[in-house]
C-alpha positions, 0 to 999 in steps of 0.5 A: 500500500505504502509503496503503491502511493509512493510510487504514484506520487513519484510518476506523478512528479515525472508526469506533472515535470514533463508536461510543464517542460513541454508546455510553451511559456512560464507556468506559475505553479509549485512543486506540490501542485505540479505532483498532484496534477501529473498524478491525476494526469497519470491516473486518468490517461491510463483509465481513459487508455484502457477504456479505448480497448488498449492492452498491453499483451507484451508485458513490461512498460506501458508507454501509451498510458504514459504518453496519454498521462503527460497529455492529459496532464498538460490539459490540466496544467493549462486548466489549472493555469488559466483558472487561477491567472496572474495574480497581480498584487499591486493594486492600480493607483487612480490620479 
């Protein structure tokens, strides 16, 4: 159980890093948001990869549920940052 969650939290982090090193421009967003985003990146492209019939008969690494979990993961990243913005803490000053 331990290693379970501590093996999702440590593909999330890979997920969530991969996906912000492939969006273009600055996201600004912590670590843990970035954790919490590439695991649920990861979670719901393996749901939705296999819910599309995919089977991984070979064995070893499943890369199209990995590839699927950056690209989901990039969606809510970018979710993510146009919900929350800038936040511009200077209050405009009126003359």
């Amino acid at each position: 159980m331990i290693g379970t969650i501590l093996s999702a939290l440590v593909v999330g982090a890979i997920v969530g890093a991969l996906a912000r090193l492939i969006m273009p421009g600055k996201q600004s967003i912590g670590v843990i948001m970035t954790i919490v985003l590439g695991v649920l990146g990861s979670v719901i492209g393996s749901w939705l990869t296999y819910q599309l019939g995919y089977q991984n008969s070979n064995g070893g690494w499943e890369v199209i549920p990995f590839l699927v979990g950056i690209v989901v993961a990039i969606i809510l990243i970018a979710i993510y940052v146009a919900v929350t913005g800038r936040k511009n803490t200077r209050t405009p000053t009126v003359r």
